[in-house]
N, C-alpha and C positions, 0 to 999 in steps of 0.2 A: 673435182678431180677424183677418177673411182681408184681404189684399189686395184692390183692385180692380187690375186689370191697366193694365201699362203703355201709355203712350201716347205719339207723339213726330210734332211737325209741324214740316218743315222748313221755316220760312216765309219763309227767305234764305240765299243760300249763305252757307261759313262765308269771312270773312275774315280773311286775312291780315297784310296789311303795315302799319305805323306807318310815317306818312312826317313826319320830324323837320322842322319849320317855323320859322324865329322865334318866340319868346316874347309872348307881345301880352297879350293882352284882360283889364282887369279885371275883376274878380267882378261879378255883379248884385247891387242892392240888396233891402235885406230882411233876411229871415232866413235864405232862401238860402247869403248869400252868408259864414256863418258854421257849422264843423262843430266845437264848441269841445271837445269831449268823446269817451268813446267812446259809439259808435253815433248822434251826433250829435246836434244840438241841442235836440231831445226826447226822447232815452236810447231810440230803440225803432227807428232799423236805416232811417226814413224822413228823408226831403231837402223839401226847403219848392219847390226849383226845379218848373220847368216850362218846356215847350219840347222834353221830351225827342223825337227823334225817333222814329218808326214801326222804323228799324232804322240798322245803321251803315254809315256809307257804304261806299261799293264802294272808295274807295283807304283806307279806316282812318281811325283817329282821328286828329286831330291831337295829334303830340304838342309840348305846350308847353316841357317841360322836363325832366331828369332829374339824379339825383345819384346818388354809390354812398356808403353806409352801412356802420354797422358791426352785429356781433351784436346779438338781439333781436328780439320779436315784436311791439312797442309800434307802435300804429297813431297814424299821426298825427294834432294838432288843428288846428284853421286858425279864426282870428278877426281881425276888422280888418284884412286882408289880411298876416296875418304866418300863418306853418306853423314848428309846433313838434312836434319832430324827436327820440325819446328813444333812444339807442342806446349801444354800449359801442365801443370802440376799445382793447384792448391791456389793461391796469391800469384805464381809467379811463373811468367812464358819465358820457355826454353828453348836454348839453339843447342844442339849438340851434337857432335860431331866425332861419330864410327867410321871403324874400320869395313870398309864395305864386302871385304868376303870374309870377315870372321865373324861380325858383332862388337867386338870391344869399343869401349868410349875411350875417344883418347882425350877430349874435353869437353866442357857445357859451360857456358854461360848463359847467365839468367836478368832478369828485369820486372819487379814489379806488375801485376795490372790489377786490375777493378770491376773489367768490362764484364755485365751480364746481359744478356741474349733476352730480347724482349717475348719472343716467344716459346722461350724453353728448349731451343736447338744449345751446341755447344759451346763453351763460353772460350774455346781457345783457336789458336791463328786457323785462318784459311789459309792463304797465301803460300807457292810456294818457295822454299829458299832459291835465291838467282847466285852462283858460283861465276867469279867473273876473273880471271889470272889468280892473284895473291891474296882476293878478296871474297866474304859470300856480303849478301846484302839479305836482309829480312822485312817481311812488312806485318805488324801484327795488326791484331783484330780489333784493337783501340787507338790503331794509328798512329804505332811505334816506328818508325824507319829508322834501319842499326845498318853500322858495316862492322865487320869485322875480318880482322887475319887470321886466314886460314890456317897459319903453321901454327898458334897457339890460342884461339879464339881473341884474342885483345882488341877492346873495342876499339874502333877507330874514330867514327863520329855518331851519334843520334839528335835526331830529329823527333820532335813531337807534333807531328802532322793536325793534328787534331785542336791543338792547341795552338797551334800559330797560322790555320787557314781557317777556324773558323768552323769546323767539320761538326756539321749535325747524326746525331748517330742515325743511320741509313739501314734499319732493320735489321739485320745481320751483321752487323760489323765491317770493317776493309776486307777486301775481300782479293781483290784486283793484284795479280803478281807483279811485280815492275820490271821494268824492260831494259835494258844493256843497250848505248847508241853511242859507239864511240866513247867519248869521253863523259857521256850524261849517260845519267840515271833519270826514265819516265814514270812518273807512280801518277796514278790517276787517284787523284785527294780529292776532287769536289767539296772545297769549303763553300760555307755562305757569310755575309754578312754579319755584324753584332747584333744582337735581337733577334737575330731568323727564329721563328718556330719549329716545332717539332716537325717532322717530317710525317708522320698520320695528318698532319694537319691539308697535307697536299698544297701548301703554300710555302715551302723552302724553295730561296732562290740563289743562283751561283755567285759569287764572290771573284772570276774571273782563273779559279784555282783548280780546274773541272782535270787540266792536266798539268803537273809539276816537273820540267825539267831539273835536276839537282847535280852539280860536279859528285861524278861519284867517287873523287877521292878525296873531299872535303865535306860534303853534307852541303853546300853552298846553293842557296837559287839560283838557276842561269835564269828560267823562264816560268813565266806562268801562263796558262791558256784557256779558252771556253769557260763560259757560264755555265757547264752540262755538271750534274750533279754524278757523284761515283755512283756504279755500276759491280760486278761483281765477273766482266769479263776484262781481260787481259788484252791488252795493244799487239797488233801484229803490222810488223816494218815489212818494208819491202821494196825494191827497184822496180819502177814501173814509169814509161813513158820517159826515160832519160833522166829519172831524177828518182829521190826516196819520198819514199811515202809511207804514212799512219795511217793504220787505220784505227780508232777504238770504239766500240758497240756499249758509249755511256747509257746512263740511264734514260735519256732523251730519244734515244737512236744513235746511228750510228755517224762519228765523229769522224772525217780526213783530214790530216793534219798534215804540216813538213816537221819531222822528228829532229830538224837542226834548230830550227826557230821557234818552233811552235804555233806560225802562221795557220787558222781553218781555211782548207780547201773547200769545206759544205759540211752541212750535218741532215741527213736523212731522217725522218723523224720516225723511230719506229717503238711506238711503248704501248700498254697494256691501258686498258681506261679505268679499270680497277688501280685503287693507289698502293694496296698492297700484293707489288709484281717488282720481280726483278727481271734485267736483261744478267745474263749470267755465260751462256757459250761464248767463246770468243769469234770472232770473223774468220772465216776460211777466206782464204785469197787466191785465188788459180790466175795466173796470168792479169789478164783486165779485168777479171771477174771478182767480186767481193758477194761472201753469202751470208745472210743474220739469220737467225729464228731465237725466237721465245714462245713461251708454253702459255702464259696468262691471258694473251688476245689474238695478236694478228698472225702470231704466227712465224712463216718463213718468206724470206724475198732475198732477189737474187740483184748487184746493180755492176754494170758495165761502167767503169771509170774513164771518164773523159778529164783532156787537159783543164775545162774547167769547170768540171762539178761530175754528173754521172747522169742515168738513164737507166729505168727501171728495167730489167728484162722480163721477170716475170714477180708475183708476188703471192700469197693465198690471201684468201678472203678472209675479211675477220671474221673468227668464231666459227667458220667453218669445221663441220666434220671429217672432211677430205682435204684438210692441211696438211700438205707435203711431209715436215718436220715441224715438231712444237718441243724444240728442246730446255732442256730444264738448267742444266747445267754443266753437262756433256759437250764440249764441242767434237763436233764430226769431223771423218779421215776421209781426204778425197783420194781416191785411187781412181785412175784411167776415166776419165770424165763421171764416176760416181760419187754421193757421200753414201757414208756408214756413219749410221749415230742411232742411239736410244732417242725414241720422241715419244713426250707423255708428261703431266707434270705429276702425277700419282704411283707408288709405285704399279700398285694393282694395274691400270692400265698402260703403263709403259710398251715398246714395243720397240723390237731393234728393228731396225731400217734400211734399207737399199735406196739409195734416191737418184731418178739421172738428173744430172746438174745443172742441164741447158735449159730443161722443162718442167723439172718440179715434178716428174710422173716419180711416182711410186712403184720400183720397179718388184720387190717382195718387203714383205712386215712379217716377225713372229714376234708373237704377244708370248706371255707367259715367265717373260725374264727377269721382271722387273725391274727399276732403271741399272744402268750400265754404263763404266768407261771403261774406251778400246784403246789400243796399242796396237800398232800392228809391224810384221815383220815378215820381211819380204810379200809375199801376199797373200800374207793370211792375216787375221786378225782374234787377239787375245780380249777377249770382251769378261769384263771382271763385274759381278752384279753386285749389289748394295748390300748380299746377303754373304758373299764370301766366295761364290762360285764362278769357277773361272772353266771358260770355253775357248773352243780353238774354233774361229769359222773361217770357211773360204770365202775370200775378199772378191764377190761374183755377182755381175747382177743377175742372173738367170735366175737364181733361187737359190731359200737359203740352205746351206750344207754344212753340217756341225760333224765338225773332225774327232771332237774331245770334250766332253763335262766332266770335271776334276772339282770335288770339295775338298782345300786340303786338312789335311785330319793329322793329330797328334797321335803319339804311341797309344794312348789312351783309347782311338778311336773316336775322342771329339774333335767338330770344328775347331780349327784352330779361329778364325776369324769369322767375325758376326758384324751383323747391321749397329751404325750405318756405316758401311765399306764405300765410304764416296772418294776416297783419295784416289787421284788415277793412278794405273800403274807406272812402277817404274822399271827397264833394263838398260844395267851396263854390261856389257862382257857377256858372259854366261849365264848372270841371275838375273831375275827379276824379282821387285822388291813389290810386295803387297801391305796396304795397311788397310785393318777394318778396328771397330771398338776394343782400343784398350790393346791394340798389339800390331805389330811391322815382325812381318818372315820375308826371310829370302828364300828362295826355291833355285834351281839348277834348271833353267829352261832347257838349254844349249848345252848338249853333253860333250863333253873335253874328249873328242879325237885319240 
C-alpha cells in the first residue's frame, strides 16, 4: 500500500506562552460540560462543545489552573463540575477528587499497592476513572477495582481482581478502563488458572475470567467470560443488528461479545508473534464496521459484523512497511468515513495519519510529531504529543493543515508539561485538562462569550 505524500500548511504561527490568569469560568451546560470516562462521553475521542476557535490566540491559552501529580498514565474524568484524578504517591494509589475549574481538592482516598513495572515504565494506575450517577469506579494497576461516592469519596465495595481471578502480571499492569452496562460493571481481568506461569514464558493460559461482569453497586460477579488473556484496550458497546454488542481487542484479538450475558459472538485472532506486544487501542466501530491495529506485527484490519460472526474487509500484511495504521496505544477518531491517529510504536518514528476506512489507503502522514492523542472538536482536532505540545489540525483528508502549535509554558517561560505526556486529553465546558510528568493544567480552550 504506497503512501500519498506528505503535506504541511502553516495556517498560524506556532505559539508559545501560557499566561497564568485567575481561575473563573464554569463549564457550559449540556453534555459538553461533562467528560465522565475515557475518551469521553461517547467512548470515541469527540467533545459535544462548540465555539471552538479558528486558532489560538496570539498570547496562549489561558491557563485556569494547575496541580503536580504523582506516577501514572490515568487520564482524567470530569462530571458535575468535580475532576477525578487517579494516581500513585510513594506506597499508596490515589483517587482524588477536584474542583474542575478551580483546582481545589475537596477529597482523596487512598489504598495500598506494591506493584512494580517490570520494565521501568510507571509504577501507578493506567486506567481511567469511569464516573457513573452517584458513583466513580477505579481499576488500578495491580488489580484493585473500588467504587466509590462521589459526594464524599466513601468506599463502597473493592474487589481484588488479581487475587481472586488468578491474574498473572501482564507486563504492564491492568490497564483496561471498565465499561458502564446498565446495571454491570465490565473489566476485562484475564485470570489464569493456579500454577500458570509467568507470562515471558508465553504459556499462560485463561481461566475463563478474560471478561468480568460485576453488580456495579455491590462488587458482586454476575458473569465471567473468554479464556482471552487482558489486553490494555478498553471494550466498546454498541446497537447493532437489533441487538447490543461488545466488542474487546483482548490480547488474543479481537473479542464479540452480548454485554448482558457474556455469551462470545467470535474472536478474530489478531496478536504480534513476538511475546512481548500488547494490543492497547481500543476498536472503533462505525456502523457494521469494527477496526483494530497494533504496532508489534500485523498491523491494522478492518471486519464487517455479520449476525453470526464477521468477514474480513480488508487487513495489512504482516510486517509490512506500507501498514495503513500500526498503533501503539492511541486509539483513532473517525470523522466522515476517515480515521486520525498516530501510528508508529517509537517515538522517533511515529506519524499522525489520515486513513480512508473502507480501504486502508493512506490518505496524508506527517512524521516528526512524535506519538500523539487526539480529541477532537467539531472538526478539528486537538493532537497532544508525548512531549507536552499541543496542536490544532483540520480534521481533512486532503492534507494535512496545522491551525496552531502551542507549548504551554509557565510565567517562568518553562514547559509546563514534559514526556511522557501519554494521558489523553480531557474537555468539559470550556477547559481542557492536560496531564504530562509530574503535573495535570487546565487551559481555557473555549473562550466565555
Amino acid at each position: 500500500m504506497s503512501r500519498v505524500g506528505i503535506f504541511r500548511i502553516a495556517a498560524a504561527a506556532a505559539l508559545a506562552l501560557l499566561i497564568p490568569q485567575a481561575a473563573g469560568a464554569a463549564t457550559a451546560p449540556g453534555d459538553a460540560a461533562d467528560w465522565p470516562t475515557f475518551r469521553g462521553p461517547h467512548a470515541d475521542g469527540k467533545s459535544n462543545a462548540t465555539g471552538l476557535p479558528a486558532t489560538f490566540p496570539e498570547n496562549g491559552l489561558r491557563l485556569a489552573w494547575q496541580v503536580d501529580t504523582g506516577e501514572g498514565y490515568s487520564a482524567p474524568s470530569i462530571a458535575g463540575g468535580k475532576l477525578f484524578l487517579f494516581d500513585r504517591e510513594g506506597d499508596r494509589a490515589r483517587l482524588t477528587c477536584l474542583d474542575s475549574t478551580t483546582g481545589s481538592r475537596l477529597w482523596r482516598a487512598e489504598y495500598p499497592t506494591d506493584y512494580e513495572d517490570y520494565y521501568g515504565y510507571s509504577n501507578g494506575p493506567r486506567a481511567t476513572p469511569v464516573v457513573d450517577g452517584e458513583r466513580v469506579y477505579t481499576f488500578g494497576v495491580e488489580g484493585r477495582l473500588r467504587a466509590h461516592r462521589i459526594a464524599d469519596g466513601e468506599l463502597i465495595w473493592d474487589v481484588d481482581t488479581t487475587a481472586r481471578f488468578g491474574v498473572v502480571k501482564n507486563f504492564f499492569g491492568a490497564g483496561s478502563t471498565p465499561v458502564v452496562e446498565n446495571d454491570l460493571l465490565l473489566v476485562p481481568v484475564g485470570g489464569s488458572p493456579p500454577g500458570a506461569p509467568k507470562v515471558h514464558s508465553g504459556k499462560v493460559t485463561g481461566n475463563g475470567s478474560g471478561l468480568v461482569a460485576f453488580d456495579k453497586l455491590t462488587g458482586e460477579v454476575r458473569y465471567t467470560s473468554s479464556d482471552e488473556l487482558a489486553s490494555y484496550a478498553t471494550p466498546v458497546l454498541t446497537d447493532l443488528g437489533g441487538r447490543r454488542r461488545g466488542f474487546h481487542f483482548a490480547r488474543g484479538g479481537l473479542l464479540g461479545f452480548d454485554p448482558r450475558t457474556g455469551r462470545t459472538d467470535f474472536l478474530f485472532p489478531w496478536k504480534a508473534e513476538i511475546l512481548e506486544s500488547v494490543n492497547a487501542a481500543s476498536p472503533v466501530v462505525v456502523g457494521d464496521l469494527v477496526f483494530i491495529s497494533e504496532t508489534y506485527g500485523p498491523g491494522s484490519a478492518l471486519l464487517r459484523i455479520k449476525p453470526d460472526g464477521y468477514e474480513v474487509v480488508w487487513k495489512d500484511a504482516l510486517k509490512s512497511r506500507d501498514q495503513s495504521l500500526a498503533l501503539h496505544w492511541s486509539t483513532p477518531i473517525h470523522h466522515q468515513g476517515h480515521l486520525y491517529a498516530s501510528s508508529g510504536r517509537n517515538s522517533g518514528d511515529a506519524e499522525l495519519r489520515a486513513v480512508e476506512l473502507a480501504t486502508g489507503k493512506v490518505m496524508w502522514s506527517q512524521p516528526g510529531l512524535s506519538r500523539s492523542t487526539l480529541l477532537m472538536v467539531e472538526d478539528r482536532l486537538l493532537v497532544f504529543t508525548e512531549y507536552g505540545r499541543l496542536l490544532l489540525v483540520d480534521a481533512t483528508p486532503e492534507r494535512y493543515v496545522e491551525l496552531a502549535d502551542l507549548t504551554p509554558r509557565g510565567t517562568d517561560g518553562k514547559a509546563l508539561l514534559h514526556y511522557p505526556a501519554w494521558s489523553p486529553p480531557a474537555l468539559a465546558g470550556r477547559l481542557l485538562y492536560l496531564r504530562g510528568k509530574g503535573k495535570l493544567i487546565a487551559v481555557e480552550l473555549i473562550p466565555q462569550r
